[in-house]
C-alpha positions as CSV (number, residue, x, y, z in Angstrom):
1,X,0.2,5.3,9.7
2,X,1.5,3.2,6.9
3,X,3.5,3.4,3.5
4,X,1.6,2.7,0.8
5,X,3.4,0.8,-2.6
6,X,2.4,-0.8,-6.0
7,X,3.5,-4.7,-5.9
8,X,4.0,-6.7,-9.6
9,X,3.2,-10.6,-8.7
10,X,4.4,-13.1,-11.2
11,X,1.3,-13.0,-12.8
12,X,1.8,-9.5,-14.1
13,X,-1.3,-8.1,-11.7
14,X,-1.2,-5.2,-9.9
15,X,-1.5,-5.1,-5.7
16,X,-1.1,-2.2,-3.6
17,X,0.2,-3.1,-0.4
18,X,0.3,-0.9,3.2
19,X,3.5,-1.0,5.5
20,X,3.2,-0.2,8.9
21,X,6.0,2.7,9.4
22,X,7.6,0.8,12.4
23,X,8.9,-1.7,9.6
24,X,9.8,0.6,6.9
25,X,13.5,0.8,8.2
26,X,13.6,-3.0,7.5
27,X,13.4,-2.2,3.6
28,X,16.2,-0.2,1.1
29,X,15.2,1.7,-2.3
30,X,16.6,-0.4,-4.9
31,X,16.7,-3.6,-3.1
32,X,14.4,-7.0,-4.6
33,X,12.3,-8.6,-1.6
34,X,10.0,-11.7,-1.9
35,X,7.1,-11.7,0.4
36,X,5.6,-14.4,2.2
37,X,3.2,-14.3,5.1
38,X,1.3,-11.4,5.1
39,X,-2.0,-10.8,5.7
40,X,-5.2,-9.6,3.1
41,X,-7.6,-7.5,4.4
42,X,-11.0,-6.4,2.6
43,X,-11.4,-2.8,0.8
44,X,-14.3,-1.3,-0.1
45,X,-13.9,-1.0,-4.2
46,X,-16.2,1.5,-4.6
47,X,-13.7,4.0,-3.5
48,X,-10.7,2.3,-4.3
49,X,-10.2,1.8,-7.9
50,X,-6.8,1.5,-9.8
51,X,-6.4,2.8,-13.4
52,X,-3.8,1.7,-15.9
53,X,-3.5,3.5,-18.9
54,X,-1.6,5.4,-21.5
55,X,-1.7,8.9,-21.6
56,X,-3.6,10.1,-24.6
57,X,-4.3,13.8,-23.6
58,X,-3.8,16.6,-21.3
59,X,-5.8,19.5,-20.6
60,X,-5.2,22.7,-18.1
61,X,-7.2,25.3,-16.9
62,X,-5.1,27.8,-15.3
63,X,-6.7,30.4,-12.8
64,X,-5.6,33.6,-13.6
65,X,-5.5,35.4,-10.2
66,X,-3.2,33.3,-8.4
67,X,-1.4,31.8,-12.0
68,X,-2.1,28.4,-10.5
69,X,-3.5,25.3,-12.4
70,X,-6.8,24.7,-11.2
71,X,-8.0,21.9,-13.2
72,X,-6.3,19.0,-14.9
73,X,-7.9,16.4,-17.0
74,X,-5.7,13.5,-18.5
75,X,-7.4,11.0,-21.0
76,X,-5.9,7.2,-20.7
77,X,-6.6,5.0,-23.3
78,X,-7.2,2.1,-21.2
79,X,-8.3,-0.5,-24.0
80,X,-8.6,-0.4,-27.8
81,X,-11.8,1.7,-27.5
82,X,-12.2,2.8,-24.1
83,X,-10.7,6.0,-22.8
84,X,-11.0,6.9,-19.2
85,X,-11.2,11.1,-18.1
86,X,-8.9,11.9,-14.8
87,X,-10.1,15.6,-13.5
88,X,-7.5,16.5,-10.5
89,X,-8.6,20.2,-9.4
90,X,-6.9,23.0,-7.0
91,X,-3.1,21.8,-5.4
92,X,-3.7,18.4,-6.5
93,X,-3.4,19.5,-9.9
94,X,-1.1,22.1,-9.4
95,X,1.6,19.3,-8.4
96,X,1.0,16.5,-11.0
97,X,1.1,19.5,-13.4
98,X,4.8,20.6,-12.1
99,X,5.2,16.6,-11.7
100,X,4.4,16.8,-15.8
101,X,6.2,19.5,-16.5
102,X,9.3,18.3,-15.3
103,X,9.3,15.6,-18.1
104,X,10.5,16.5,-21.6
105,X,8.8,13.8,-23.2
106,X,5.0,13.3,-22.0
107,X,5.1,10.2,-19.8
108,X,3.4,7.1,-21.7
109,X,1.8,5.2,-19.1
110,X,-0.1,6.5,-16.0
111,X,-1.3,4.1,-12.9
112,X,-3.7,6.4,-10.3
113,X,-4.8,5.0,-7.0
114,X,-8.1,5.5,-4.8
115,X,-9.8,6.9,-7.5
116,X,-13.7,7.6,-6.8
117,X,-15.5,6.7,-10.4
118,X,-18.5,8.1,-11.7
119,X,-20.4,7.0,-14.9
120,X,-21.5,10.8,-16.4
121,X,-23.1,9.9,-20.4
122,X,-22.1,6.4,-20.1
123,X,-18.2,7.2,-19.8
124,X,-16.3,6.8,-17.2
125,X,-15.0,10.1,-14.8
126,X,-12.3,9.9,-12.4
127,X,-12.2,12.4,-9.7
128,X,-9.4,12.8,-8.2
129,X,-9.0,13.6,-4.1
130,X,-6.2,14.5,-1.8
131,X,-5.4,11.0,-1.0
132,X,-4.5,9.9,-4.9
133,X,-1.2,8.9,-6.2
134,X,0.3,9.2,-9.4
135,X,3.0,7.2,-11.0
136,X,4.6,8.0,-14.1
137,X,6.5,6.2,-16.6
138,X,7.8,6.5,-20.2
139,X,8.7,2.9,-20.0
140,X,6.1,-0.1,-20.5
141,X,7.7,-3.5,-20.8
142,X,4.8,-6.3,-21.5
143,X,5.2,-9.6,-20.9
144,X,3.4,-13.1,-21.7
């Protein structure tokens, strides 16, 4: 079992790392850490695609009977002229929604992990799965 976290290198690229649990207590929220020595192991990208991009539109579809959200679809702008479609269905759903809800102002920027893409009309679907993650922000700072 591991921890799984989003890294920023000095290069401004994005790396998702995997802590073993046994050295989680080694590490405090908060706290700056540089990392050396660690090891890289191969994923399989097909299934593990990471998406960042601001959040242009959200849908709901709510199911009556239960009062529930059963689907979710968010549109990132992930370029100047290429938008990306996130569907996130059943409990999923229902938490980002209350995640989204919780926010006054719609968060700006939205990074999703171990995404499973599919090309459907030549754009690009996102389906999400019970082993996504979400992060939220209302904050971008860019650098050169």
């Amino acid at each position: 079992m591991a921890f799984n976290m989003l890294l920023l290198d000095d290069q401004s690229s994005l790396i998702k790392i995997s802590v073993s649990v046994h050295r989680l207590n080694t590490f405090r929220e908060g706290a700056l850490y540089e990392l050396s020595g660690f090891d890289f192991t191969r994923s399989n990208n097909h299934f593990k695609l990471y998406i960042l991009g601001e959040v242009c539109d959200i849908r709901t579809t709510y199911n009556d009977h239960s009062q529930t959200t059963q689907r979710l679809m968010v549109n990132d702008r992930v370029d100047k002229d290429a938008t990306v479609c996130v569907s996130v269905f059943d409990s999923l759903a229902e938490l980002l929604h209350k995640r989204l809800e919780a926010g006054v102002v719609h968060p700006k920027v939205m990074i999703e992990t171990n995404i499973n893409p599919k090309f459907i009309g030549g754009r690009l679907h996102l389906n999400a799965t019970s082993g996504n993650h979400f992060i939220l922000t209302m904050r971008l700072s860019t650098r050169q």
